[in-house]
N, C-alpha and C positions, 0 to 999 in steps of 0.2 A: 626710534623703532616704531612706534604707534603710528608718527606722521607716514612712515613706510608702508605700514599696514593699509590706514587709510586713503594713500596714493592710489597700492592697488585694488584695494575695494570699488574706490572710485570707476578705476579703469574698466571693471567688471560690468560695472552699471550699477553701484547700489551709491543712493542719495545718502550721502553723509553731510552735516553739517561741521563745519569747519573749525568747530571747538572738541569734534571727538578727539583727536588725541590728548588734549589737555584735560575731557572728562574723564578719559580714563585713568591719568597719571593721578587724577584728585581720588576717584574710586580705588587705587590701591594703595593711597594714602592713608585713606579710612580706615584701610581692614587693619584687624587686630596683629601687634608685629610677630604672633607665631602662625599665621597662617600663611597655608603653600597650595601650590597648584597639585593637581594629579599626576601629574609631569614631575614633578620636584619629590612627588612621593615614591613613584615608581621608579627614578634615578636614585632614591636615597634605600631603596631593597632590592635594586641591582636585577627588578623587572624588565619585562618588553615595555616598551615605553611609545607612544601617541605620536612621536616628533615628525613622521612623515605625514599622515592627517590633519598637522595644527602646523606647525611653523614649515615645514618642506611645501606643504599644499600652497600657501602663500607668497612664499620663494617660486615657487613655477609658474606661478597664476602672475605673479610680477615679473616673467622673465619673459613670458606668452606675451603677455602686453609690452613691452621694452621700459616699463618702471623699472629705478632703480634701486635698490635697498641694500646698499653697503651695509647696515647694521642690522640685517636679520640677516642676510647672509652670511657674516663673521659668526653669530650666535648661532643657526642652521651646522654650518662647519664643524663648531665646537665641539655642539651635544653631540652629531650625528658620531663623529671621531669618538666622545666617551659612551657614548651607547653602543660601540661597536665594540667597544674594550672589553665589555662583558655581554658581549652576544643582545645586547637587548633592543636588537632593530628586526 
């Protein structure tokens, strides 16, 4: 999912170095194991929720360019389907 990310980052024009997806996976290694994203907080009180801003922006921005990202895609699908179960898109 990162290496996805960073694909289409790339594609955009932003210089990444080729160990960001692996620093991020070491970054949320680190954090402490009760912490969550805004995202995770506002799915878990049944909020409107960020998912078209953060992971859909990146799914179109990768689609624009023809990168391909089966696993944001699948994970895009999921939430957007439970976010929609309780109105929070």
């Amino acid at each position: 999912m990162f290496n996805e990310a960073a694909d289409i980052a790339r594609a955009e024009g932003v210089a990444l170095p080729e160990s960001t997806a692996d620093d991020l996976v070491a970054l949320l290694e680190s954090a402490p194991p009760d912490n969550t994203t805004s995202l995770q907080v506002d799915f878990g009180h049944q909020r409107r929720v960020e998912l078209e801003y953060l992971t859909g922006a990146v799914v179109r921005r990768g689609r624009e360019h023809q990168v391909a990202s089966p696993a944001l895609d699948s994970i895009y699908a999921s939430l957007k389907a439970r976010a929609r179960a309780f109105g929070g898109l």
